[in-house]
C-alpha positions as CSV (number, residue, x, y, z in Angstrom):
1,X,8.7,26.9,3.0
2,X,9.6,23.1,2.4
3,X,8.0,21.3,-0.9
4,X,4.5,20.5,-0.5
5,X,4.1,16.7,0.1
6,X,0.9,14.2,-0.5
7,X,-1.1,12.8,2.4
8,X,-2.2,9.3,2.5
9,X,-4.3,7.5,4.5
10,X,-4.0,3.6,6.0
11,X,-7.1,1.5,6.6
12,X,-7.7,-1.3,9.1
13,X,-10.5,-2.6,10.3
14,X,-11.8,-0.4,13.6
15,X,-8.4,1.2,13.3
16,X,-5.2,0.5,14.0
17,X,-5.1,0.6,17.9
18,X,-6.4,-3.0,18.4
19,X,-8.9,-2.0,21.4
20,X,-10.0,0.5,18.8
21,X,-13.1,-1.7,18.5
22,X,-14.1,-0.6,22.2
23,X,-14.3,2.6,21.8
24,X,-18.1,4.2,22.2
25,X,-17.3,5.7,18.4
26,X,-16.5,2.5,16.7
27,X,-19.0,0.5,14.6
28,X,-17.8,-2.7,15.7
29,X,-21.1,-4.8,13.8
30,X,-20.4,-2.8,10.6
31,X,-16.7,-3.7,10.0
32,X,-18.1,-6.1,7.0
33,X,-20.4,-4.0,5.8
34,X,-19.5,-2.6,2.7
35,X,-21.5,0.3,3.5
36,X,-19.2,0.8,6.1
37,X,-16.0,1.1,3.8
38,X,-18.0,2.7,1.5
39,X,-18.5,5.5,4.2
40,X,-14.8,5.4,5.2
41,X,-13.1,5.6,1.1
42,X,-15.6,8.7,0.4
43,X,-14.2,10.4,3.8
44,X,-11.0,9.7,2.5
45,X,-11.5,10.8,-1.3
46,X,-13.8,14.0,0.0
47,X,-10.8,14.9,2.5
48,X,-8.3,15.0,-1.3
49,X,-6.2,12.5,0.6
50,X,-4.1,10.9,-2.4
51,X,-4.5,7.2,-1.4
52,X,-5.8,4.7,0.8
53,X,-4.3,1.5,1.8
54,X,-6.4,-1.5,2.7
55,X,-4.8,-3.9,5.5
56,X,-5.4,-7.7,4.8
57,X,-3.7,-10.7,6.0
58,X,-4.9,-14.7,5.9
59,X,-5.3,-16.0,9.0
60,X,-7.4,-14.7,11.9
61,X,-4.5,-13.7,13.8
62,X,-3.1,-11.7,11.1
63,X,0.5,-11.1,10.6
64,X,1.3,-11.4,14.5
65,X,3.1,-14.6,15.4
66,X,2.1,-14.4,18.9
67,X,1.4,-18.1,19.9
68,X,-2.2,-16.9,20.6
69,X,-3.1,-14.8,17.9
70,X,-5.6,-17.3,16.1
71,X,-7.0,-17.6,19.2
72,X,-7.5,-14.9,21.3
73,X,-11.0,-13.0,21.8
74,X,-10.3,-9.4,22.6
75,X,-9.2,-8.7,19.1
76,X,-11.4,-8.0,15.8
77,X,-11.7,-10.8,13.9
78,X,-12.6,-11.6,10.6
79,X,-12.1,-9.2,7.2
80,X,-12.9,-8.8,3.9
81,X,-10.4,-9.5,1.3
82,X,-8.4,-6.1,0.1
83,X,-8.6,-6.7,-3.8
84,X,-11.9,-7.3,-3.7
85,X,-12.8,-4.6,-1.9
86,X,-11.0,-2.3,-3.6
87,X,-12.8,-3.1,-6.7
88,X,-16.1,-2.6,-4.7
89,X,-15.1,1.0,-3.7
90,X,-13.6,2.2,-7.2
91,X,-16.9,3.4,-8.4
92,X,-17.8,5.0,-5.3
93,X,-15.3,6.9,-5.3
94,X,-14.0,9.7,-7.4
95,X,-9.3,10.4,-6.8
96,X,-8.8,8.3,-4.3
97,X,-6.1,6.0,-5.1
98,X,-7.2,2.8,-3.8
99,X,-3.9,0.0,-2.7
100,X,-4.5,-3.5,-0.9
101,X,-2.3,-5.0,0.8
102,X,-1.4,-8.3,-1.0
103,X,0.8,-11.1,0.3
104,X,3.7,-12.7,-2.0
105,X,3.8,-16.1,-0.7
106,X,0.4,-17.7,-1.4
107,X,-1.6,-16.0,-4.1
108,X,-0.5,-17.0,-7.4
109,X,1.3,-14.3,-9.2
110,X,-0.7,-14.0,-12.4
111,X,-4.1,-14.3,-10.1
112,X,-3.1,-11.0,-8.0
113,X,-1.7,-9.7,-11.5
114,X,-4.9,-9.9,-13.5
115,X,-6.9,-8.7,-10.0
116,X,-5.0,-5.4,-9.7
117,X,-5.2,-5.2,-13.6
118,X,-9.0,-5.3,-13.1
119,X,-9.2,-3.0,-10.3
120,X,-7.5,-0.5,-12.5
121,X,-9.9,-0.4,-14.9
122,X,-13.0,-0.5,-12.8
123,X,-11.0,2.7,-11.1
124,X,-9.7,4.6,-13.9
125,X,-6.2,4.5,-13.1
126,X,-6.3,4.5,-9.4
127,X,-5.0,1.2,-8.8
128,X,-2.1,0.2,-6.8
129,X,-1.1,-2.6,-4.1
130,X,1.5,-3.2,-0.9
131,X,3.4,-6.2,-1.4
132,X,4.1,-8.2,1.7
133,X,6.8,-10.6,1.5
134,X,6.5,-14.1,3.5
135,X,3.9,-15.3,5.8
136,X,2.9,-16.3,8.9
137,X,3.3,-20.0,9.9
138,X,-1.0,-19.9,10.6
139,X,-1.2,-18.3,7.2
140,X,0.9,-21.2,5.4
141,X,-1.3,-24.2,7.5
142,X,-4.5,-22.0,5.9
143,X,-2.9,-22.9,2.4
144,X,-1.2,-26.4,3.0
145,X,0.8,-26.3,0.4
146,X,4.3,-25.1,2.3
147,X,5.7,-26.5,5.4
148,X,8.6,-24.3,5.8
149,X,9.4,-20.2,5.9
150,X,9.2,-17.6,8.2
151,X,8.8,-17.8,11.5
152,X,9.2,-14.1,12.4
153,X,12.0,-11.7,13.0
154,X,15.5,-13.5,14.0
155,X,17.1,-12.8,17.6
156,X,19.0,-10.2,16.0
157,X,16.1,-8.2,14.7
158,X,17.9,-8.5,11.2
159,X,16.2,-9.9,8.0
160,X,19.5,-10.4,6.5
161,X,19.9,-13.0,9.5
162,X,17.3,-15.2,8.5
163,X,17.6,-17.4,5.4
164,X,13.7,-17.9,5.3
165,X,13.3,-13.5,5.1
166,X,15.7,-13.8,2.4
167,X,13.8,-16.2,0.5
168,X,10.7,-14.3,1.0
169,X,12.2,-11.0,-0.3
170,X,13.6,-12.9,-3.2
171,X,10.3,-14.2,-3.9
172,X,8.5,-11.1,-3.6
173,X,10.6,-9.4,-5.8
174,X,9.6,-11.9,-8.6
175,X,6.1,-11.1,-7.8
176,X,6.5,-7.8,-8.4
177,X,8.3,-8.5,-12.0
178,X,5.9,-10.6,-13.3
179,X,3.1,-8.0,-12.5
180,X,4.7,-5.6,-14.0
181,X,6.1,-7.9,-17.0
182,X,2.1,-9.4,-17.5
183,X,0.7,-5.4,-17.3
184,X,3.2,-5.1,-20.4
185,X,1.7,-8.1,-22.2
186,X,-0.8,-5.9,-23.8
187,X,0.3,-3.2,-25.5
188,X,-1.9,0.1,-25.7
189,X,-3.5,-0.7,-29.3
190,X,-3.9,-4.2,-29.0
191,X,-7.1,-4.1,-29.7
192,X,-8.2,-2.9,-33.1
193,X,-12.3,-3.7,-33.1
194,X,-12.4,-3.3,-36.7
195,X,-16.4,-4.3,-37.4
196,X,-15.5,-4.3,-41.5
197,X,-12.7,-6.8,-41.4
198,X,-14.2,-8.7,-38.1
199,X,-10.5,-7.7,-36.9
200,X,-11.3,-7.4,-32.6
201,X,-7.4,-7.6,-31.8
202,X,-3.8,-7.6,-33.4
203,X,-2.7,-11.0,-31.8
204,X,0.6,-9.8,-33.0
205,X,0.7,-7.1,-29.9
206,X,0.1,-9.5,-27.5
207,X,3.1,-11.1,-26.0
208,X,4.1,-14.0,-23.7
209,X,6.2,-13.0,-21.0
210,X,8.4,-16.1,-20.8
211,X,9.6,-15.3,-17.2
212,X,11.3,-18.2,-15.7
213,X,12.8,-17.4,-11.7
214,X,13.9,-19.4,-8.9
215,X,10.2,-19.7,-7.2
216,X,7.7,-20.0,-10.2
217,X,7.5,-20.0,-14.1
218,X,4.9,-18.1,-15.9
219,X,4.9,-18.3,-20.4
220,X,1.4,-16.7,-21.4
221,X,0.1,-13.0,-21.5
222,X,-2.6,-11.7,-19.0
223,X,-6.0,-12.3,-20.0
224,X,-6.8,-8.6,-18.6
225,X,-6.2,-5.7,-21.7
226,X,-3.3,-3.0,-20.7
227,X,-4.9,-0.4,-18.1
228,X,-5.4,2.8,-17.9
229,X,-1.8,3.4,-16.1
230,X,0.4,0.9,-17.5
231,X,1.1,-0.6,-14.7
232,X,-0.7,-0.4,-11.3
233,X,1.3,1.1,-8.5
234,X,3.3,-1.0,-6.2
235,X,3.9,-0.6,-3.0
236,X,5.8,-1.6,0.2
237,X,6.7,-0.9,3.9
238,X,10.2,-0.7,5.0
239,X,12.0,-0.6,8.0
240,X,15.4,-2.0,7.6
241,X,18.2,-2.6,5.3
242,X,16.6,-5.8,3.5
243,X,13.1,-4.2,3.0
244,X,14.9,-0.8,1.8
245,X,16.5,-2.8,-1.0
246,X,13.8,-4.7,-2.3
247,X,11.3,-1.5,-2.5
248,X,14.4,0.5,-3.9
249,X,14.7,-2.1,-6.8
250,X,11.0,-3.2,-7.1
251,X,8.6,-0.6,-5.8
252,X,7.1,2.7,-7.1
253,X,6.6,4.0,-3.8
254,X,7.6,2.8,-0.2
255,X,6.2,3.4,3.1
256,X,8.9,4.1,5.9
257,X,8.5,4.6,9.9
258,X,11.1,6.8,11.3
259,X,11.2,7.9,14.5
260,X,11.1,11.4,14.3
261,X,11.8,13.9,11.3
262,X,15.8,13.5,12.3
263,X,15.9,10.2,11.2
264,X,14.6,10.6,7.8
265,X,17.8,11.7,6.6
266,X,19.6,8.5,7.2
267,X,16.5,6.6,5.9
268,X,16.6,8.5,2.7
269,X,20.2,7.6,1.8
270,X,20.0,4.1,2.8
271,X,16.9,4.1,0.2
272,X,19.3,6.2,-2.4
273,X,22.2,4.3,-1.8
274,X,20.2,1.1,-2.8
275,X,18.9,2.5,-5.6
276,X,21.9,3.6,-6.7
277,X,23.2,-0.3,-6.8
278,X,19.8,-2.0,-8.1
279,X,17.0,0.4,-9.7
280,X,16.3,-0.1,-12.9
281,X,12.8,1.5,-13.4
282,X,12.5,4.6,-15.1
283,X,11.5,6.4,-12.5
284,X,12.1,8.1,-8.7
285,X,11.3,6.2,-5.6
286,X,8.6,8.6,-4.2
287,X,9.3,8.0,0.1
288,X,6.2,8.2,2.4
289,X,6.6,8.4,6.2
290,X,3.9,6.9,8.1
291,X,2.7,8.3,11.6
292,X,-0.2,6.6,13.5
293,X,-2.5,9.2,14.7
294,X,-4.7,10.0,17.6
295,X,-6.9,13.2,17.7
296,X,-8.5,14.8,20.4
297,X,-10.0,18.6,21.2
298,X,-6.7,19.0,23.6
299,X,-3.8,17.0,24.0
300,X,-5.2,15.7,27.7
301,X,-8.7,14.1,26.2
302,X,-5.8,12.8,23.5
303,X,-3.7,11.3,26.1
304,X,-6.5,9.9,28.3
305,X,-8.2,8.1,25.6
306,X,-4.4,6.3,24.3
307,X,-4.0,5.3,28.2
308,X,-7.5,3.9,28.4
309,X,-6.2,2.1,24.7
310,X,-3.4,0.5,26.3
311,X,-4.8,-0.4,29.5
312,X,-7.7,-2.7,27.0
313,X,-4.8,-3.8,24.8
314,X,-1.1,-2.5,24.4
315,X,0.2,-1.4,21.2
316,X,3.2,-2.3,19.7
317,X,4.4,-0.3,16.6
318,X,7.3,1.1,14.8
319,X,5.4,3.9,13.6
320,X,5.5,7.3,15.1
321,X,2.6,7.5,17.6
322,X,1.0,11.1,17.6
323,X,-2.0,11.6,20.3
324,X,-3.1,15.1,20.5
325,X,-4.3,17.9,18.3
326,X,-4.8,18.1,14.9
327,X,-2.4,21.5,15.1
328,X,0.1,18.4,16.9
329,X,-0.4,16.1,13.6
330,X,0.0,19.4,11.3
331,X,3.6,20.2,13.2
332,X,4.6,16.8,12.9
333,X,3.6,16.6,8.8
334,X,5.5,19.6,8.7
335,X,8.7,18.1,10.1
336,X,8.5,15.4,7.9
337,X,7.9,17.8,4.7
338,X,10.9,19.7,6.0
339,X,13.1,16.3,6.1
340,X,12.2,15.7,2.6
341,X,9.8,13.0,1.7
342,X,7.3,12.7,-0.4
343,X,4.5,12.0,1.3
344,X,2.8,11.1,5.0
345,X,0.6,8.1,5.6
346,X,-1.6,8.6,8.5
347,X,-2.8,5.3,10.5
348,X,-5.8,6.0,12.0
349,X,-5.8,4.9,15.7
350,X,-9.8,4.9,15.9
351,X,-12.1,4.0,12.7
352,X,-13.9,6.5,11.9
353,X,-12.8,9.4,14.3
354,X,-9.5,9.4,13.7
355,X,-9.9,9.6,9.9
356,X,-12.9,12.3,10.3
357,X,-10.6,14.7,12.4
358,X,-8.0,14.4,9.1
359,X,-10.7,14.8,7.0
360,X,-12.5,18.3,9.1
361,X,-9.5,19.7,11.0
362,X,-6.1,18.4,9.6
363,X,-6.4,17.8,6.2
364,X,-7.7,22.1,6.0
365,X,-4.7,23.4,8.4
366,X,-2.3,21.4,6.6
367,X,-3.0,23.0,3.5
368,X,-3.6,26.8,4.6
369,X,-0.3,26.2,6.0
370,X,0.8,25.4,2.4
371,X,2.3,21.5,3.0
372,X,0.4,20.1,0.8
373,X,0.8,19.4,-2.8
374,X,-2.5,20.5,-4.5
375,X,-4.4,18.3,-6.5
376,X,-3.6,18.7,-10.3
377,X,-6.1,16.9,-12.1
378,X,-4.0,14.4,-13.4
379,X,-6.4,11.3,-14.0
380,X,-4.3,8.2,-12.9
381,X,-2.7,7.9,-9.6
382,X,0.6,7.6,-11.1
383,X,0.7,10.7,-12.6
384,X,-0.4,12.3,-9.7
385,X,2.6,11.4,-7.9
386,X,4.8,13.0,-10.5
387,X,5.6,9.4,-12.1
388,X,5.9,8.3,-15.9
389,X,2.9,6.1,-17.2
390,X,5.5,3.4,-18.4
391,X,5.3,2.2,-22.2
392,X,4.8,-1.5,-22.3
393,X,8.4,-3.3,-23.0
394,X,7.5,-5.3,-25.5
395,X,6.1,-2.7,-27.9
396,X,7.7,-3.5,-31.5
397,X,10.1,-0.8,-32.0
398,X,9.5,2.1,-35.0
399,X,12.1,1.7,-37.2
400,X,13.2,5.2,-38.4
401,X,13.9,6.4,-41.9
């Protein structure tokens, strides 16, 4: 039997087929509605799924740089910002971690710092976020504050190519320091709340980061008290050699898209090999494979509805595209277990089918099978992947005797 693994579960809008919005079982009014994610995070959490990741972008178009994307009118349209709604859906929910997306380039450091910071406490340790490095050029005219950067993959296909993706990954991986440096800025007993002496907190345990990098300075401490896991978990999505290294030095867990279960292997040492040269967190890089599911009854009422998809609007991914039976989605999680990551992350094609067949019929054969890693009660959703709840670096050192 191959180690049990975690299952995850990726949240966009109607889905993540983008005529998913068409289909006769989408809510297409409701896609604002908090009760609608509401409804969506407690399928999730019910289901034991480990996490959820929220999609978010900021432009209409998204992350696409097709020349048309602000424009066009067959696409959804509009969203509510991840953080945010993460916060909304931490007391609504019980396990669930809860992980925005959140984009490097434009939101200032110790802003998404103190927001993840916040959505830890309001979730009791559940908090966690995927860091997107760059943006879009219709992201930077929202913002007007940058003129240059990425304008999308080079010819080559290669980040390493592209000076502007190198920036961005340089950039991002500053981000990710100072998140981590202003969680640290607390340390656990900061905060004394001594009524007698009028005491409410040893200033003396509060520190100023002093970061200085090549894209942004930051001196002071966070304004939000150390959370309940330390530090929040970060996130990112890899698909090549640039994107490897930066979640290998930077992340707590990355999300990867092979091709099948025989590609894993290579994927796995490209991710070792890079954390050989540049990890220095105390801790494993926990690998998730994402797959993008569709599931019918049979695998013809699964194939019929993806053409019908694609005929409405074609799909372009570099995920693993599954349409068929939930015992189809079960084979393929078993391959991956088998190939040795950590975890899965299913993208639901269709909101809310998709994620209700993983909730009723794949989430239950997955486990009977024995794949999956039971839940263990630990509270925050870094211990429940088997990682350290890091002590803050700046904690004054015990002096022995």
């Amino acid at each position: 039997m191959p180690d049990r693994i975690h299952l995850a579960v990726a949240l966009d809008g109607a889905g993540w087929h983008p005529a998913a919005w068409r289909e006769t079982t989408a809510r297409p009014t409701e896609l604002t509605s908090p009760a609608y994610w509401r409804a969506l995070a407690r399928t999730a959490d019910g289901a034991g799924l480990l996490l959820a990741t929220i999609e978010d972008a900021l432009s209409l178009g998204g992350r696409s740089v097709e020349p048309d994307a602000e424009t066009r009118r067959d696409r959804v349209r509009g969203r509510l910002d991840a953080v945010l709604l993460a916060s909304f859906l931490a007391p609504v929910t019980r396990r669930l971690g809860l992980v925005p997306t959140a984009t490097t380039a434009h939101p200032e450091p110790f802003h998404l710092a103190t927001g993840l910071q916040t959505l830890d406490h309001a979730s009791r340790g559940r908090a966690g976020a995927r860091l997107v490095a760059g943006s879009t050029p219709s992201e930077r005219a929202n913002f007007g504050r940058r003129v240059d950067g990425p304008t999308g993959l080079p010819a080559s296909g290669r980040v390493e190519d592209d000076p502007a993706l190198l920036a961005a990954f340089r950039e991002a991986g500053e981000v990710a320091d100072v998140i981590r440096r202003l969680a640290d800025s607390w340390e656990d007993d900061a905060i004394v709340r001594d009524l007698e002496s009028g005491k409410f907190l040893d200033r003396d345990r509060v520190h100023k980061i002093a970061f200085e990098g090549e894209f942004f300075s930051i001196t002071g401490a966070s304004i939000v008290p150390r959370s309940p896991q330390g530090q929040p978990l970060l996130t990112a999505l890899a698909h090549q050699t640039v994107p490897y290294r930066f979640a290998a030095e930077h992340a707590d867990l990355v999300f990867v898209t092979p091709a099948d279960a025989a590609e894993v292997d290579g994927i796995l040492s490209e991710l070792a090999d890079a954390a050989d040269s540049a990890r220095t967190l105390d801790a494993p890089l926990r690998v998730f494979a994402d797959l993008l599911v569709l599931i019918e009854d049979t695998r013809t009422a699964a194939a019929q509805v993806w053409n019908r998809l694609q005929e409405r609007a074609a799909l372009t991914t570099d995920a693993r595209v599954v349409a068929g039976t939930a015992d189809d989605v079960v084979d393929e999680i078993r391959a991956l277990a088998e190939a040795g990551v950590d975890g899965v992350r299913l993208r639901p094609a269709r909101l809310p089918a998709d994620l209700d067949a993983i909730a009723d019929r794949v989430v239950p054969r997955a486990a009977a099978a024995g794949i999956l890693l039971p839940d263990d009660g630990a509270p925050t959703l870094r211990e429940r992947l088997g990682l350290p709840r890091l002590a803050s670096r700046y904690a004054r050192q015990e002096v022995g005797a």
